[in-house]
N, C-alpha and C positions, 0 to 999 in steps of 0.2 A: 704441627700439632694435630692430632687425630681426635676428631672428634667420637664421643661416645655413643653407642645405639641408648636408647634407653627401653624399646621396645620395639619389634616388627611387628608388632599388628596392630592393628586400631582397635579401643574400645569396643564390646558388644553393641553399645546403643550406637555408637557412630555406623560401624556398619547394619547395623539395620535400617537407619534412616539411608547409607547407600542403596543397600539391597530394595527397601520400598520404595526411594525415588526413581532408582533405574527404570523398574515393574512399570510406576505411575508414565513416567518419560517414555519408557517407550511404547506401553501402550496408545499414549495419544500417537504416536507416529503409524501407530498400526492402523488408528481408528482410521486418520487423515491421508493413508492408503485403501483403506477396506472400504471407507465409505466415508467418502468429506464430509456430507450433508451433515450429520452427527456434530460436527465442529459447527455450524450455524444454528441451530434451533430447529423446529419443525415446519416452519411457516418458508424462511426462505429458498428459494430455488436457487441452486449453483452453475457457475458458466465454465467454459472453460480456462477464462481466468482463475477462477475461482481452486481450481483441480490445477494449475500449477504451483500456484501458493501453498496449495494443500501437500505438493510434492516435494517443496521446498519445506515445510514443515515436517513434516514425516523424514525426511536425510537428516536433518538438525535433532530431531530428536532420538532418532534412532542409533546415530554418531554418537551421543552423549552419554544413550544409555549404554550401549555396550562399552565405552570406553571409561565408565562409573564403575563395570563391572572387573573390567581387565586391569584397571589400577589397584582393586579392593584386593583382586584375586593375588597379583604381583606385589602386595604390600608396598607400592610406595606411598609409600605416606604423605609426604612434602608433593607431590601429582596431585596425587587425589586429593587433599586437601585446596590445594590452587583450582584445580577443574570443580568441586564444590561450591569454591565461592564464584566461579564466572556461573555454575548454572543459575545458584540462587539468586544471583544480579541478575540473568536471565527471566527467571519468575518471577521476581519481584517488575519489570521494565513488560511480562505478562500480564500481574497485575494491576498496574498504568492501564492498560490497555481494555482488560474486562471491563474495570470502571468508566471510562470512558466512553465503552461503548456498550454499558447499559448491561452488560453478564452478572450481577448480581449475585444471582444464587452462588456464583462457582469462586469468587473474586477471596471468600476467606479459606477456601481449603489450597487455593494457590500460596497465597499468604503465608500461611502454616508450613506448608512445602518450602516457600523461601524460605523463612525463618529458619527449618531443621535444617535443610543445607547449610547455612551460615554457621550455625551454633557448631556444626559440626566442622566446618573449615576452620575454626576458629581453632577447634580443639586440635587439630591435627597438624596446622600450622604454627601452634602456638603463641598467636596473636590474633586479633581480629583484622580481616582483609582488608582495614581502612591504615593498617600497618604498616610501614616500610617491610617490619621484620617477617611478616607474614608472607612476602614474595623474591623478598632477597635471604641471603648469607649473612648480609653484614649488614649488625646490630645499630643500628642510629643512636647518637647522643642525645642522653637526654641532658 
């Protein structure tokens, strides 16, 4: 049986919230190439540890964003929607971490960024990613 399209392209809002997550995404990988320090605050000094985490973060996000784009661009749908919900588990397991270690200010506009990723996986996969159906073909009983 051949299944139906019912659409190639995603809703305007879903790709906006790709197109501004990408922007958001990989700008921090720029920053955390151009200048780590910016990722700590103004007060602490950075080591050279410090500048390989930061280069490990800059490929993670720089991988993410272009590959937000290249799926938007190629219409798959069922991709982009699955790499959506790993980034916003991503941001949201970011924001674990802001709170934790006292980032305050920045911990709700993460927040908000998971959130749209999510809502947006949800729509594109047509469940929400705590769904079987959302990552597989085949529909679970209910």
């Amino acid at each position: 049986m051949v299944q139906q399209r019912t659409s190639s392209r995603a809703p305007w809002w879903v790709r906006l919230i790709v197109l501004v997550g990408a922007l958001l995404t990989g700008a921090g990988g720029v920053i955390a190439l151009a200048n780590p320090a910016m990722l700590v605050g103004p007060q602490p000094q950075i080591g050279t540890a410090a500048h390989v985490f930061a280069g490990y973060f800059a490929a993670r996000n720089l991988v993410l964003a272009c590959v937000l784009l290249l799926l938007l661009a190629m219409q798959a749908q069922r991709a982009l929607g699955q790499l959506l919900a790993l980034v916003g588990l991503i941001q949201c397991a970011d924001a674990v971490m802001d709170c934790v270690e006292g980032r305050w200010p920045i911990v709700p506009g993460v927040i908000v960024l998971a959130l749209l990723f999510l809502l947006a996986a949800s729509k594109l996969c047509r469940s929400p990613f705590w769904r079987r159906e959302a990552w597989t073909d085949v529909p679970t009983e209910s």
